[in-house]
N, C-alpha and C positions, 0 to 999 in steps of 0.2 A: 791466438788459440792454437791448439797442438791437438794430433788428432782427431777424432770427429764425437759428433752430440752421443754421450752416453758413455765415453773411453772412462775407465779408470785412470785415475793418476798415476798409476805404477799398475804397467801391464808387464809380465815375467815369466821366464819358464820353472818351472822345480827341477831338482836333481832327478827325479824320478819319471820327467815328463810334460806331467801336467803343467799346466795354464795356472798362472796365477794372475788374481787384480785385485790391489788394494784401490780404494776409495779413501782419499784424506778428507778428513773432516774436524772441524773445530768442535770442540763439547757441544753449543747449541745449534752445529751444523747439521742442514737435512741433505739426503737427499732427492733428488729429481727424480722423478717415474723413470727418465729413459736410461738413467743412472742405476736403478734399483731394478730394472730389465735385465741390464746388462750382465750385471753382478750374478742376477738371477741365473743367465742362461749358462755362463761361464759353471756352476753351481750344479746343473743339470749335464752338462757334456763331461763333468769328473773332473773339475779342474777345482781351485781352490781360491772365492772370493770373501771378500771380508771389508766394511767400512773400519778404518783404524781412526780412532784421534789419540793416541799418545803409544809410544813403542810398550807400553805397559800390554795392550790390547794385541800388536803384531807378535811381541812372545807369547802371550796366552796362546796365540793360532796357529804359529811357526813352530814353539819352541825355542830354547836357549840358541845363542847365536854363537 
């Protein structure tokens, strides 16, 4: 296990600053309260979280790569 109960799978910075966290998930992947906290709080301080399951969803959020 790699970082602690709640991290996103990909924690990141943006060009502009902010925090990013993606959460990977499979199509009938949930997830965990402490998981949907996190995301939450990251969301709240003006950073930029989002659960992805397929890069279809990270361009939707991101933008062209």
């Amino acid at each position: 296990r790699f970082g602690f109960k709640g991290c996103p799978d990909v924690l990141g910075q943006l060009n502009d600053g902010r925090l990013l966290g993606v959460e990977v998930k499979a199509q009938a992947g949930r997830l965990r309260p402490e998981q949907a906290l996190f995301l939450e709080r990251i969301r709240c301080a003006g950073g930029v979280a989002f659960v992805a399951r397929d890069l279809r969803c990270v361009v939707r959020v991101l933008g062209p790569l």
